[in-house]
C-alpha positions as CSV (number, residue, x, y, z in Angstrom):
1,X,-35.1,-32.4,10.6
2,X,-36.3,-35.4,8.1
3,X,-33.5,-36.6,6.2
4,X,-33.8,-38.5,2.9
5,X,-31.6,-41.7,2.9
6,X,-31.6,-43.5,-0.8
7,X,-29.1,-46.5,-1.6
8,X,-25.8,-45.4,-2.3
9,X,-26.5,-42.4,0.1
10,X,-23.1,-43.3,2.4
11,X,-20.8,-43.7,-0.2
12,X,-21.8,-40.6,-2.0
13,X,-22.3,-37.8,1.3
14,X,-18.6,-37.4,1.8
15,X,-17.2,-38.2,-2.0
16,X,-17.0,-34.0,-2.7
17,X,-14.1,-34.1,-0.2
18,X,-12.5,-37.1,-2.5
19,X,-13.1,-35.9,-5.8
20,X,-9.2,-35.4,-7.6
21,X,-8.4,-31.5,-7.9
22,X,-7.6,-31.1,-11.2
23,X,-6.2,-28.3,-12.8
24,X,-7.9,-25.9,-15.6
25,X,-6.4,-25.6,-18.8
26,X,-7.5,-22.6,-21.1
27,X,-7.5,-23.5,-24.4
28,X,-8.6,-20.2,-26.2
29,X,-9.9,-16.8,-25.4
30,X,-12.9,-15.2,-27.7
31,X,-13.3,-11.6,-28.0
32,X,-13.8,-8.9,-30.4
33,X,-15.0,-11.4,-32.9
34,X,-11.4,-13.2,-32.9
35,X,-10.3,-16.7,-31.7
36,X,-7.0,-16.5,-30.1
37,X,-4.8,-18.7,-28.3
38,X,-3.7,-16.1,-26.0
39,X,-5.0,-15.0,-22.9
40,X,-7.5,-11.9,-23.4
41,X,-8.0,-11.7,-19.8
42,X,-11.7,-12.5,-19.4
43,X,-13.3,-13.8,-16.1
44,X,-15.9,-15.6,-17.8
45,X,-15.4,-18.9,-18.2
46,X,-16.8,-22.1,-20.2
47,X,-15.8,-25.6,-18.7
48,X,-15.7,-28.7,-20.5
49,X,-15.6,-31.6,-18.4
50,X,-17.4,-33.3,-15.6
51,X,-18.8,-30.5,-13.3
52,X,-18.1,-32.3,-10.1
53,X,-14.8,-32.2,-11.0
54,X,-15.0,-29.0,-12.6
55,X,-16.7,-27.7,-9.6
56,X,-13.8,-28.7,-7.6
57,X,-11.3,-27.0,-9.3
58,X,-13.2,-24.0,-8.9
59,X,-13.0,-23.8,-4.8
60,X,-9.6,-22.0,-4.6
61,X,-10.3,-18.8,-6.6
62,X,-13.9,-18.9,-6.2
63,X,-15.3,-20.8,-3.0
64,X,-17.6,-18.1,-1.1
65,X,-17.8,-15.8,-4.3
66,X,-20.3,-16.6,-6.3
67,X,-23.4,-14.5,-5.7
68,X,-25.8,-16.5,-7.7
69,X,-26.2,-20.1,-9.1
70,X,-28.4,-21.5,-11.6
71,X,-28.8,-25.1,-12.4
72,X,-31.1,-26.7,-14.5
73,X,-30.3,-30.3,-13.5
74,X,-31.8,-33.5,-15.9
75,X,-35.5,-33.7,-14.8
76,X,-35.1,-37.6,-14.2
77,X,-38.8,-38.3,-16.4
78,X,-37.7,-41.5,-17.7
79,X,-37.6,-40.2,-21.3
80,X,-34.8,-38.1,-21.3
81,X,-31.7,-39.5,-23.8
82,X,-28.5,-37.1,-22.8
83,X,-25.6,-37.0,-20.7
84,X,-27.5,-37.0,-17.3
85,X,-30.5,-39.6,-18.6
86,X,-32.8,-40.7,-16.2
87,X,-30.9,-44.5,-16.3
88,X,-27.5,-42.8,-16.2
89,X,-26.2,-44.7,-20.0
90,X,-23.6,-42.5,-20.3
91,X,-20.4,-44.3,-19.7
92,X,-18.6,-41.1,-17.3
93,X,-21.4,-41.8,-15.0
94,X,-21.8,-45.5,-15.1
95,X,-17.8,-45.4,-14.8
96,X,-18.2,-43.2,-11.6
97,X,-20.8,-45.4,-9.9
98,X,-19.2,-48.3,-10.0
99,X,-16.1,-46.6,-8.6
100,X,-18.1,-44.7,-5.9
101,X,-21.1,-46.7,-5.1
102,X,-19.7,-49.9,-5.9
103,X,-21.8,-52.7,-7.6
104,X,-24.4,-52.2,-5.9
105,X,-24.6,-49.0,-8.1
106,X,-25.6,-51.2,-11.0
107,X,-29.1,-52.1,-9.5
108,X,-29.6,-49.0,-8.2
109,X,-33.6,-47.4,-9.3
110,X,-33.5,-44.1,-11.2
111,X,-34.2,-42.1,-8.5
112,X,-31.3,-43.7,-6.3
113,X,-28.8,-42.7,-9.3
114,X,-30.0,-39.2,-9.7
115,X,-29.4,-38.4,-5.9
116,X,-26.1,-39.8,-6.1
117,X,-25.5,-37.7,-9.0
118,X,-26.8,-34.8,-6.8
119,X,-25.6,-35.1,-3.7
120,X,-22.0,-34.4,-4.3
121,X,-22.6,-31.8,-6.9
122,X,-25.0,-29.6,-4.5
123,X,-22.6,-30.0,-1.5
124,X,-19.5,-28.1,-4.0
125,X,-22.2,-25.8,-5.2
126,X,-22.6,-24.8,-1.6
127,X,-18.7,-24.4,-0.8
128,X,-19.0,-21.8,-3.5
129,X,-21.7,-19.9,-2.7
130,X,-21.4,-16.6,-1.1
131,X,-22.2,-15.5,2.5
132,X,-25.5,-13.0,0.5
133,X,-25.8,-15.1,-2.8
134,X,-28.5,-17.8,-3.5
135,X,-29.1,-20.9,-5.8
136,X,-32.0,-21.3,-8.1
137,X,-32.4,-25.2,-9.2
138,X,-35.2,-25.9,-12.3
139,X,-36.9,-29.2,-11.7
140,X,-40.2,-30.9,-12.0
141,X,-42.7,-33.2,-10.5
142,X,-40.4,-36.2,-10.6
143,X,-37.7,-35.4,-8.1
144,X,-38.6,-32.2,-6.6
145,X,-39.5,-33.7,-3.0
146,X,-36.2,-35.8,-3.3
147,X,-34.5,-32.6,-4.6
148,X,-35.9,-30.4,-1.5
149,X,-35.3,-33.2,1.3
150,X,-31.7,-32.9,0.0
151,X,-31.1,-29.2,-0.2
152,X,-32.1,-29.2,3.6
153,X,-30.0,-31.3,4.4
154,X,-27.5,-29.2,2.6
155,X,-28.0,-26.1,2.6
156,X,-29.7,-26.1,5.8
157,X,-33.6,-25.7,6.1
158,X,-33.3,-22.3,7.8
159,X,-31.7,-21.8,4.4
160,X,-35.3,-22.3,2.3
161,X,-36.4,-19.4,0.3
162,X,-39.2,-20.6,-1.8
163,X,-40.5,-23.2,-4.1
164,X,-41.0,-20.8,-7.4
165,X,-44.1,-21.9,-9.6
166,X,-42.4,-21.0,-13.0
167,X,-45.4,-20.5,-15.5
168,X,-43.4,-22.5,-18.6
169,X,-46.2,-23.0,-21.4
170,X,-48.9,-20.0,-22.4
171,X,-51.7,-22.9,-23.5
172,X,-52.4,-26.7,-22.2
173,X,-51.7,-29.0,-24.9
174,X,-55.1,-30.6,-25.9
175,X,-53.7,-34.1,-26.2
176,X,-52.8,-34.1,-22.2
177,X,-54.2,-36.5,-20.4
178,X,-54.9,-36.4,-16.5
179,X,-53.2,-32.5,-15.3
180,X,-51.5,-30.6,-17.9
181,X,-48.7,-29.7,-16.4
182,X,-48.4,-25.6,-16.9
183,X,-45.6,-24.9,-14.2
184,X,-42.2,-26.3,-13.3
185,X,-40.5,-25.4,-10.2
186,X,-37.6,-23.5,-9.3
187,X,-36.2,-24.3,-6.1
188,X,-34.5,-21.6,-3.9
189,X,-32.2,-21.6,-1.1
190,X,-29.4,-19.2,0.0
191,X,-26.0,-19.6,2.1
192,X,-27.4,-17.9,5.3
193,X,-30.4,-17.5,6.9
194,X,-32.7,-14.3,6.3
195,X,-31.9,-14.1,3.1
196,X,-33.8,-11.2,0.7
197,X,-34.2,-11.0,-3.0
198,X,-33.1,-7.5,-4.3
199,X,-36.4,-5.8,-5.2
200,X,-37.8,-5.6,-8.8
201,X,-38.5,-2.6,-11.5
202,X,-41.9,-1.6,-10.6
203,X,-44.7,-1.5,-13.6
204,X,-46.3,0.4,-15.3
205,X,-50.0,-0.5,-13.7
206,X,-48.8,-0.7,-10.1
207,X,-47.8,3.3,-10.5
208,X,-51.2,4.1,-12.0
209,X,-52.2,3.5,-8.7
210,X,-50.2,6.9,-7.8
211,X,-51.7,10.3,-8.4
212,X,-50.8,13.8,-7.3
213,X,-54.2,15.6,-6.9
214,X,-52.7,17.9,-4.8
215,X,-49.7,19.0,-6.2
216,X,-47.5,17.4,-3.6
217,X,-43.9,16.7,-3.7
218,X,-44.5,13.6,-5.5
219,X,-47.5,10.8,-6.2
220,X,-48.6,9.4,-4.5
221,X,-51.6,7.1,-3.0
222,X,-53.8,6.4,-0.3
223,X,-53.0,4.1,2.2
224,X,-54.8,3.1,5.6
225,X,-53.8,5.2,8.3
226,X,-54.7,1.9,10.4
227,X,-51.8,-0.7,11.7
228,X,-52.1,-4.1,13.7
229,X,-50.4,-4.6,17.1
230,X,-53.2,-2.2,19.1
231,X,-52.4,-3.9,22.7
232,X,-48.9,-3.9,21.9
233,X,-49.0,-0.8,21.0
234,X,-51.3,1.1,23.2
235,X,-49.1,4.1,23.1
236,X,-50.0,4.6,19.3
237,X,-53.9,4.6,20.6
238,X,-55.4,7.9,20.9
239,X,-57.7,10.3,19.3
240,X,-57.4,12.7,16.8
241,X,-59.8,15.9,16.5
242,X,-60.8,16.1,13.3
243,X,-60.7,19.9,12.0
244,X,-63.7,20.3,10.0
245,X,-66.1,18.4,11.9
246,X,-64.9,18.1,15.4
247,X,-65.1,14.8,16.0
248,X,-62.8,12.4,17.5
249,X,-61.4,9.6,15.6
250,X,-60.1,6.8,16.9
251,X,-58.4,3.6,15.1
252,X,-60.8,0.8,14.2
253,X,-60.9,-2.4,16.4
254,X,-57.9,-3.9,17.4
255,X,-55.9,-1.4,15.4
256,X,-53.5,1.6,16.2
257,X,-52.2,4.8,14.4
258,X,-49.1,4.4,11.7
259,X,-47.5,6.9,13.0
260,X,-46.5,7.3,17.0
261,X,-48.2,10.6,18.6
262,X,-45.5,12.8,18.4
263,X,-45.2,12.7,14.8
264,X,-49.0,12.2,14.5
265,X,-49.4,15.8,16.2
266,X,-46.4,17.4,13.9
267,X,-48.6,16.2,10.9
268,X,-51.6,17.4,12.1
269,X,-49.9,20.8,12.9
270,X,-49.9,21.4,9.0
271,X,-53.6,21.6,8.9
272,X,-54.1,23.6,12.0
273,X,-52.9,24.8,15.8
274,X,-52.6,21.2,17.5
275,X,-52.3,20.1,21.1
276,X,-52.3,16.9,23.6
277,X,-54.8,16.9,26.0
278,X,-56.1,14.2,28.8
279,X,-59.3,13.2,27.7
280,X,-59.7,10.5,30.6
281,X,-61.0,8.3,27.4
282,X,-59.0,4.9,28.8
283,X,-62.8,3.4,28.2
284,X,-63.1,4.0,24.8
285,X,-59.1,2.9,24.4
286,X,-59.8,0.0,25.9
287,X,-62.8,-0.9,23.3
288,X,-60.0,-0.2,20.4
289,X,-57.5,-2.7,22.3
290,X,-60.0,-5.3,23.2
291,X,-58.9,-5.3,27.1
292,X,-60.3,-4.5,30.3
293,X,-60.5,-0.9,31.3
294,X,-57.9,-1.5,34.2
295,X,-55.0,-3.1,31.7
296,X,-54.8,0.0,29.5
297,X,-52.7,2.7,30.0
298,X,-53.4,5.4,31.5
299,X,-50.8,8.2,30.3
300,X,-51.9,8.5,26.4
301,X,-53.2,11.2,25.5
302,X,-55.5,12.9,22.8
303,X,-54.5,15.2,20.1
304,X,-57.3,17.9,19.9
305,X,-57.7,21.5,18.2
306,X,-56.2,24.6,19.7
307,X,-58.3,27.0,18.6
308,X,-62.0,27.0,17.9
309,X,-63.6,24.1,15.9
310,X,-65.2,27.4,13.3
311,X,-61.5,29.0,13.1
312,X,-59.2,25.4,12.8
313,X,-62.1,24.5,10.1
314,X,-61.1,28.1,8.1
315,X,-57.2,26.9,8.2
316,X,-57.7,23.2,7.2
317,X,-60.2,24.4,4.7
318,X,-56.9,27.1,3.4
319,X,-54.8,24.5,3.4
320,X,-56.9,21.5,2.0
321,X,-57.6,24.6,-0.8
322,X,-54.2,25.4,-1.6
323,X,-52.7,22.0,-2.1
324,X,-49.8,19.8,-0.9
325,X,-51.7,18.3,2.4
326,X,-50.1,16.6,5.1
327,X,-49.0,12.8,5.3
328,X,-52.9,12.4,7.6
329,X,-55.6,14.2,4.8
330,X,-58.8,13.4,4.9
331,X,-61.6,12.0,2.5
332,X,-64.6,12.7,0.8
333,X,-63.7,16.6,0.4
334,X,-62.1,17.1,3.8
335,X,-65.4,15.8,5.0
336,X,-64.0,12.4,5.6
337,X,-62.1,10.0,7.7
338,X,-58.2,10.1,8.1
339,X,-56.4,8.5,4.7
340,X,-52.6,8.4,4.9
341,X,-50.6,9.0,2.0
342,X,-47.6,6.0,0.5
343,X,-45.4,8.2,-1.8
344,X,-44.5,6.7,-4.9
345,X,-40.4,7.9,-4.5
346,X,-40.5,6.0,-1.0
347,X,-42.4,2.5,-1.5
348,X,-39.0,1.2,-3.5
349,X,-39.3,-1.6,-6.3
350,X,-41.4,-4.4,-6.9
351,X,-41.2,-7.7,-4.2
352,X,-40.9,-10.9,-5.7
353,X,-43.4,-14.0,-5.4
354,X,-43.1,-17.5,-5.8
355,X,-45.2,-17.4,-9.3
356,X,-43.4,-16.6,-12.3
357,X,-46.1,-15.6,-15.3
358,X,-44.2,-16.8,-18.6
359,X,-45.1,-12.9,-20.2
360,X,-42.9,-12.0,-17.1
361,X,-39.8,-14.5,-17.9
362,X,-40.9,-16.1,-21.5
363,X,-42.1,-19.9,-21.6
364,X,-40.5,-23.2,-23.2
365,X,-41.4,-22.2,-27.1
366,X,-40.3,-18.9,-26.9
367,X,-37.1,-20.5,-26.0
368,X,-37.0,-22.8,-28.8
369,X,-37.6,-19.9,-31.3
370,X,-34.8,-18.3,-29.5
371,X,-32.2,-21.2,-30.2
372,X,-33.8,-21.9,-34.0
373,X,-32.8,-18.0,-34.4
374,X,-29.3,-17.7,-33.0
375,X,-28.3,-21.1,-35.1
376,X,-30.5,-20.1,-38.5
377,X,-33.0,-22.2,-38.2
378,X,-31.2,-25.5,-36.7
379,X,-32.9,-27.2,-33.7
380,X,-29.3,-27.6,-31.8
381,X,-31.2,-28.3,-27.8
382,X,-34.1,-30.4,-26.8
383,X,-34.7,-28.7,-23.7
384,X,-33.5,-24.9,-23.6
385,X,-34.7,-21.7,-21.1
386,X,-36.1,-18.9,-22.2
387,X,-32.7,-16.0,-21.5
388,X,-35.7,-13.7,-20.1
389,X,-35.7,-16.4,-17.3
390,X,-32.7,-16.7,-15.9
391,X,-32.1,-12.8,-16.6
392,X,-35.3,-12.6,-13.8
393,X,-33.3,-14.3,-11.7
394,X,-30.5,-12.0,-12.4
395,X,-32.8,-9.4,-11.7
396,X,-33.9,-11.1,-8.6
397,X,-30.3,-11.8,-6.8
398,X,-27.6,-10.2,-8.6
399,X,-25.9,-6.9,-8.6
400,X,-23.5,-5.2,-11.8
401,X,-20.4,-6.8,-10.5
402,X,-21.6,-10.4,-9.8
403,X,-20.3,-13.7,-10.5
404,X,-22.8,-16.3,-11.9
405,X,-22.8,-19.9,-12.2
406,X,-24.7,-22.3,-14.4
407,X,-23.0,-26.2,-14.1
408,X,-25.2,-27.8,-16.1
409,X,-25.0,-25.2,-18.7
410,X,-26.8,-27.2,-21.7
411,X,-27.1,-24.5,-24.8
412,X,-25.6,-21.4,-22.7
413,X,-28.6,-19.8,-21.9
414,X,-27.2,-18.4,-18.7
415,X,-23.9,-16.7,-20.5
416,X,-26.7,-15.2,-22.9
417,X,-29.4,-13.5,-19.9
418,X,-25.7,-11.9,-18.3
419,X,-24.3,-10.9,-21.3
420,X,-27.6,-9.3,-22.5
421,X,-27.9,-8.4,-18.4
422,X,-24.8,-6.5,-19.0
423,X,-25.7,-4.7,-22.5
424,X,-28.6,-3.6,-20.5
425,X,-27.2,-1.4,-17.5
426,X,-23.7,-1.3,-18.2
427,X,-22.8,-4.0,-15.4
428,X,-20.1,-6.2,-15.2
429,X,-21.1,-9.4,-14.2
430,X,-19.3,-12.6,-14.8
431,X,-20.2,-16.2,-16.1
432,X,-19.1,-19.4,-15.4
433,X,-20.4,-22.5,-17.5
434,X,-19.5,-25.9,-16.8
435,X,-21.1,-28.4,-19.6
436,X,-19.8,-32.5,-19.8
437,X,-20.8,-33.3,-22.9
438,X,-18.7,-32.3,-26.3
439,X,-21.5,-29.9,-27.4
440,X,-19.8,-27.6,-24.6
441,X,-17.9,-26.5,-27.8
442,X,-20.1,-26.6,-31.0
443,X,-23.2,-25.5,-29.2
444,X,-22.9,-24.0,-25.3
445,X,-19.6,-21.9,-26.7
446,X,-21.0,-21.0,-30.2
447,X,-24.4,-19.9,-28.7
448,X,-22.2,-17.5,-26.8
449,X,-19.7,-16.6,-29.6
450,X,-23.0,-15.5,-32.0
451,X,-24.7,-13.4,-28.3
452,X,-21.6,-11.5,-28.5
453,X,-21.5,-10.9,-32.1
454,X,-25.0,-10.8,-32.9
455,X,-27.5,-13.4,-34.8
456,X,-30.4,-13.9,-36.8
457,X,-31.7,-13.0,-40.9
458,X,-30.8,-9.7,-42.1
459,X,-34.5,-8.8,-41.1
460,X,-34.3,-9.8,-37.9
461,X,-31.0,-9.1,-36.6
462,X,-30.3,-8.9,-32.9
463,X,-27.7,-6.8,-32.2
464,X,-24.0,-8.5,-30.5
465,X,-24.2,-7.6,-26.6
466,X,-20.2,-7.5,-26.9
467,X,-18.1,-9.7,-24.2
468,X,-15.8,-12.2,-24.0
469,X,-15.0,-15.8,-22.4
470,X,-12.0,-17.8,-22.2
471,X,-13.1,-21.8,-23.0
472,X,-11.3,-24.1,-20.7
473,X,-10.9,-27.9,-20.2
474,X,-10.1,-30.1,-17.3
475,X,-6.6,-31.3,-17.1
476,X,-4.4,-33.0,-15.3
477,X,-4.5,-34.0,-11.3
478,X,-2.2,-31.7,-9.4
479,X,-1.8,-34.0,-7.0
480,X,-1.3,-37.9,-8.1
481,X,-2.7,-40.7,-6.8
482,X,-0.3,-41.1,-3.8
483,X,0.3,-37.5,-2.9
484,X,3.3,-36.5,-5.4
485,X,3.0,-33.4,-7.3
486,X,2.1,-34.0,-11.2
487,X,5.6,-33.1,-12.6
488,X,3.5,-31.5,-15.7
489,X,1.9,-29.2,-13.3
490,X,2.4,-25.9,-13.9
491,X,4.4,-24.1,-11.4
492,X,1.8,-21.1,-10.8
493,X,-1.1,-23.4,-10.2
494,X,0.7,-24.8,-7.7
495,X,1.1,-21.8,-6.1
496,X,-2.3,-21.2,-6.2
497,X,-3.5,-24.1,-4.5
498,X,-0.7,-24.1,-1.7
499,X,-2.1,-20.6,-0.7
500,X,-6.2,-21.5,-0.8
501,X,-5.2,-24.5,1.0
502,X,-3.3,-22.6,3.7
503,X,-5.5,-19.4,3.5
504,X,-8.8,-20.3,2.0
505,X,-8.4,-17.2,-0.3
506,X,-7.8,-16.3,-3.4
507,X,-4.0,-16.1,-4.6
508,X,-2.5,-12.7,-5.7
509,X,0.9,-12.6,-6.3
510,X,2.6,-10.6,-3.9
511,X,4.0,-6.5,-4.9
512,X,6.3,-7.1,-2.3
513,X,10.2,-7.5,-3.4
514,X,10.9,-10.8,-1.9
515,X,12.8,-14.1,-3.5
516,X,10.7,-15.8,-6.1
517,X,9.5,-18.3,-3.6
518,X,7.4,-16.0,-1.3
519,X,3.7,-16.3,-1.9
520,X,2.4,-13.3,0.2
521,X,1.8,-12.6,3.5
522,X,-1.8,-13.4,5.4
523,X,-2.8,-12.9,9.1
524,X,0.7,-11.5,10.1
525,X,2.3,-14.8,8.7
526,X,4.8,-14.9,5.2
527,X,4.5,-18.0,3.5
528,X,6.8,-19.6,0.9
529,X,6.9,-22.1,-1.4
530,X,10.4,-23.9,-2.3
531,X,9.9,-25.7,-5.0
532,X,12.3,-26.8,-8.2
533,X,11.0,-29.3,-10.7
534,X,14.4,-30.4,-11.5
535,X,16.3,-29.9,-7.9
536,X,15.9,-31.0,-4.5
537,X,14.9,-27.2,-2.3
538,X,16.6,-27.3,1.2
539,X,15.6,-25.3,3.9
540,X,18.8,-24.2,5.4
541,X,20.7,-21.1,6.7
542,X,21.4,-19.7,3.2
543,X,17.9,-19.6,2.1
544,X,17.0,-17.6,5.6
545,X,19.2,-15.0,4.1
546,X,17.3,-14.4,1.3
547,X,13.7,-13.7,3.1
548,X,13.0,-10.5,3.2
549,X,9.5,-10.1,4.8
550,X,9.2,-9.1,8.4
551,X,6.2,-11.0,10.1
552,X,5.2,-12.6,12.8
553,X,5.3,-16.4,11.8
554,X,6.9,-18.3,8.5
555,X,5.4,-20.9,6.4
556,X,7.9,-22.4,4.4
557,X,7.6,-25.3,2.4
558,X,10.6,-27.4,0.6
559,X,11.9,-30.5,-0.4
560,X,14.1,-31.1,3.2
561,X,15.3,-28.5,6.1
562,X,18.6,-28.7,8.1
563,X,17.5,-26.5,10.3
564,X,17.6,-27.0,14.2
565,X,14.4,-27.5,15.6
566,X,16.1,-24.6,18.4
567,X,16.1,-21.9,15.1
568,X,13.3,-23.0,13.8
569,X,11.3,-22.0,17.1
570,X,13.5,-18.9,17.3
571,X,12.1,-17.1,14.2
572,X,8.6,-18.6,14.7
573,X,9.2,-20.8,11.0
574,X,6.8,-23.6,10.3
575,X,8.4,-26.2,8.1
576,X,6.1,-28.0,5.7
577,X,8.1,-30.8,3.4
578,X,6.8,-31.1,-0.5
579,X,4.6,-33.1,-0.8
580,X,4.4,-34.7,2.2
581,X,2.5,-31.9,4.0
582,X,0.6,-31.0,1.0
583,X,-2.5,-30.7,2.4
584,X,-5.1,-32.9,-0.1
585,X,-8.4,-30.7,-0.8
């Protein structure tokens, strides 16, 4: 597989795996139209802080969870002036070059310090993806070949869904020069191969197509009764009598039936007395299939009339009168060829396609409107989506209970397509936003605050979806630079990263009655964690008396054991010393 190598490229491909775990720190929970300092218990979540670092902090509750991410990463056009700016000003990421790439990093083109910017941030955004969720990336013309080169190499290029053409202005602008540029792109690539989008609402002009001139079950249309695959499928080659005229009908060339013969005859049974026959027609068989007369098979047979071609015409002719025909009908009064009916209660929803029309999912001014409206008439974001957007890539990947993920979350636009998402159809799917710069507060969190509660003039007020969030910022390392535990760190989160790191799942806290130490049990093995801020934990025979837990093997973690290596072996107990065995993710 090509593979896109950039300077800077091999100091950046590992740096997710060196990135400091820090620990989240939830500053205030919004709900009900109140500000409160404690915990409300929301699983949506706004991030302020640096989203590679934010992303890392993420992995132990959420790595493998998140059914759908959207990102709408800084277009690199050489004009843009925030956070992520095509020269990389701002001072976080000049800081981080020059730590990461080195000073090489400070001759580094554009291009070079976007994909270093990437890199790391796509290979987290992978970790967290579920095994049946996807990730949508807005870009344009200036780094989407770099952008896709990098995703395969990522995600994997079995892993390519689609290049989506999003359609983001209604009108060319008449001072363009060269191509107006009408679409942007929307990359697409799952976690596993084979990946399908769920299926879309169907419209209104694709059910026109469906009738019921018979007064059948339900509506439905007329499909060809034809299929591919004819020498492949020579068993699906045969005739069919037809009851008003006699003739025998065969599929056209290099074709074969929909339907295999036995069904084929139980359909035709509901116009009139059906049977199979040898009609010795391997000739004509052969014509339809395309091959000599000795490769086709000789056991297929025909399906002809029972009775006489004047009485199976009176029955077809009762039943075509009476209504409800069989699945085979025929055209042109009866008089026809074979038609197959596609019922409208069987074809299922709509399949999406790689273009996006903007009345579909809105275009670039119908965002700014939208922003002008929820902040009365302040322009607040240079470059915002449309909420019908992303909600059509809600549409496209989610399900009621989802988790979603925007971490380059800008204005919010994301929390505002699930909350409204959620109004909608009574789901209950979850956001997570992760925006560096300050506005994260006074713009990506108030955008969301006024969704919730509702927006806009008197005369055009939009009604509050209802929700909540909790706002969160990134603290402190929980490890320090050498391995030690932060001594501010709070005792739970600890506990939370010792299990991911042993289990690579979420923590619960345990129902079982144990001592305060025991984490939980996982694979037949009890883990526990021995830890005192203020004293030094010993593994010894006292502490053995206060596990409870019968399992097959012990983790136990603490500050020194005395234990013999002859009892450790004896009860099958691992001994991991703080922080020394820590495992650094």
């Amino acid at each position: 597989m090509p593979t896109l190598n950039w300077i800077g490229k091999d100091k950046v491909i590992n740096h997710h795996n060196e990135v400091p775990y820090r620990m989240l720190e939830r500053k205030y929970s919004y709900g009900n139209g109140k500000m409160t300092r404690e915990d409300n218990g929301s699983q949506n979540m706004i991030i302020h802080g640096d989203n590679l670092e934010a992303l890392k902090a993420l992995l132990p509750k959420y790595e493998g969870k998140i059914k759908c991410i959207y990102i709408d990463p800084p277009y690199n056009t050489g004009n843009e002036g925030w956070v992520y700016n095509d020269n990389v000003n701002d001072p976080k990421i000049k800081k981080w070059l020059g730590e990461v790439v080195g000073k090489e990093g400070e001759d580094l083109s554009r291009h070079d310090k976007w994909l270093c910017m990437m890199y790391p941030r796509l290979r987290l955004l992978q970790k967290l993806l579920s095994d049946d969720g996807a990730i949508f990336i807005s870009i344009d013309d200036n780094e989407i070949y770099n952008l896709k080169l990098i995703c395969d190499e990522v995600f994997g290029l079995n892993c390519f869904v689609s290049n989506v053409s999003w359609q983001r202005t209604y009108a060319a602008r008449n001072d363009s020069k060269g191509i107006s540029n009408a679409v942007e792109h929307i990359l697409v690539y799952s976690k596993c191969p084979n990946w399908n989008p769920n299926r879309l609402p169907r419209t209104k002009e694709m059910n026109a197509k469906y009738a019921n001139p018979d007064n059948d079950v339900s509506d439905w249309r007329t499909d060809n009764a034809f299929a591919p695959g004819a020498i492949t499928h020579q068993g699906m080659v045969y005739a069919i009598q037809h009851p008003f005229t006699g003739e025998l009908i065969y599929p056209g060339n290099a074709r074969c039936w929909t339907f295999g013969q036995e069904q084929a005859l139980e359909i035709m049974n509901g116009w009139c007395r059906y049977k199979l026959a040898d009609l010795h027609d391997e000739a004509k068989r052969a014509e339809v299939c395309g091959i000599s007369v000795k490769d086709i098979r000789k056991d297929v047979k025909g399906i002809v009339l029972v009775d006489t071609l004047e009485n199976s015409r009176t029955k077809a002719q009762a039943v075509y009168e009476r209504g409800k025909w069989p699945k085979y009908y025929f055209t042109k009064g009866g008089m026809g060829g074979i038609a197959k009916k596609t019922y409208l209660n069987q074809v299922g929803g709509r399949t999406v396609t790689n273009f996006w029309s903007y009345e579909e999912t809105g275009h670039t001014d119908e965002a700014k409107k939208e922003m002008i409206s929820i902040f009365a008439g302040k322009t607040t974001f240079d470059t915002p989506k449309p909420s019908r957007l992303i909600e059509f890539v809600l549409k496209c990947v989610t399900n009621q209970d989802s988790i979603i993920l925007d971490s380059f979350a800008g204005s919010g636009t994301t929390a505002h397509a699930v909350l409204n998402m959620n109004k909608a159809d009574g789901g209950n799917r979850k956001f997570i936003l992760i925006e560096m710069m300050d506005y994260a507060e006074s713009i990506t969190a108030e955008r969301v605050r006024r969704v919730i509660d509702g927006y806009g003039e008197e005369s055009k007020k939009v009604e509050g979806t209802g929700g909540d969030f909790s706002f969160y910022e990134l603290g402190e390392r929980l490890l320090l630079e050498y391995g030690d535990l932060n001594p501010n760190a709070d005792v739970e989160k600890i506990r939370d990263y010792i299990w991911y790191m042993e289990t690579k799942t979420g923590y619960a806290n345990s129902a079982l009655e144990d001592n305060v130490y025991y984490l939980s049990t996982y694979n037949d093995v009890a883990y526990y964690f021995y830890y005192e801020k203020e004293i030094v934990t010993i593994l010894d025979r006292d502490f053995l008396t206060t596990v409870k837990t019968k399992a097959d093997g012990y983790v136990i973690y603490a500050d020194m054991c005395t234990l013999s290596d002859e009892l450790l072996r004896k009860y099958n107990i691992t001994f991991k010393k703080i922080p020394r065995d820590i495992a650094k993710l």
